[in-house]
Phi, psi and omega in degrees: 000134189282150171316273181350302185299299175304352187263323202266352186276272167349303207273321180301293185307312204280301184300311182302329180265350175272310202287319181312300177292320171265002156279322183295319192319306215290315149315334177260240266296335190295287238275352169273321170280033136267304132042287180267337180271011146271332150314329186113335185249187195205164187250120175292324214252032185302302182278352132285008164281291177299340170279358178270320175304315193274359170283325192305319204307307179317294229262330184304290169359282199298342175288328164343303211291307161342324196273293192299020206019061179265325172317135175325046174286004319267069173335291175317278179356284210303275183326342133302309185331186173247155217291312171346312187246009167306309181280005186241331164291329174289307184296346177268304124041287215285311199303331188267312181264351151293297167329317170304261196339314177330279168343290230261340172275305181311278195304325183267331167284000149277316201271001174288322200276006154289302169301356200296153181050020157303149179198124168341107207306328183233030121249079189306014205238016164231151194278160183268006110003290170300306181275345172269351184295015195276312184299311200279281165334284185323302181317290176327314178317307190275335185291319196291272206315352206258312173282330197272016193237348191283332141328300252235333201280300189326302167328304166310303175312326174302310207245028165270315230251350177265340193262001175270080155020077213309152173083347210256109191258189207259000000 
């Protein structure tokens, strides 16, 4: 097994285990505030807690997806390409959507450093500092999955583009 493989074996295991916790948190969270709204009482601060959780769930989620290349890479291009213009369209691909990310790990550590000394409205004691750090991580998350997926998506392609007819697309 290749470092790559073992890095990308870690990363996998590590993303599956935050997604894994925080879809169950997100379950016990639902299911005691219906719980407390059948009883009569209500968790005021159930329902910014939970849209926060379910923004975390997404973007860990995505880096998940990311490692498995399961994510919106728009696949088909490549594979309608012509064998010629495959390595130069994956590489325009990676380059666009590590660009994204970048962008969006910039943007979102302003906005963490906008938000420094914010707190949930109806949990002051927690800063939105904790909870938007989700944007700025996540993004890294996904740029390291995204590379570290990238030997092995590239590799496929090689040997898609060997097993292809000059002319002939896939």
């Amino acid at each position: 097994m290749t470092i790559s493989e073992r890095l990308s074996r870690l990363i996998e295991r590590l993303l599956e285990f935050i997604v894994l916790m925080l879809v169950a948190g997100l379950a016990v969270l639902v299911v005691a505030a219906v719980v407390y709204r059948k009883t009569g009482a209500s968790l005021t601060w159930y329902d910014e807690v939970a849209s926060v959780m379910l923004a975390w769930v997404t973007y860990y989620g995505s880096a998940l997806a990311a490692l498995k290349r399961c994510h919106i890479g728009f696949p088909g291009l490549l594979k309608g390409a012509p064998a010629f213009l495959r390595r130069p369209l994956f590489i325009l691909r990676e380059s666009i959507v590590i660009g994204f990310f970048a962008l969006l790990a910039w943007v979102g550590y302003t906005v963490v450093k906008v938000l420094h000394g914010c707190a949930l409205v109806s949990l002051p004691q927690v800063s939105t500092t904790v909870t938007q750090s989700v944007i700025p991580i996540g993004a890294v998350l996904f740029i390291i999955a995204q590379s570290v997926s990238m030997p092995e998506a590239w590799q496929r392609l090689e040997d898609r583009s060997r097993t292809t007819p000059p002319g002939v697309s896939v």
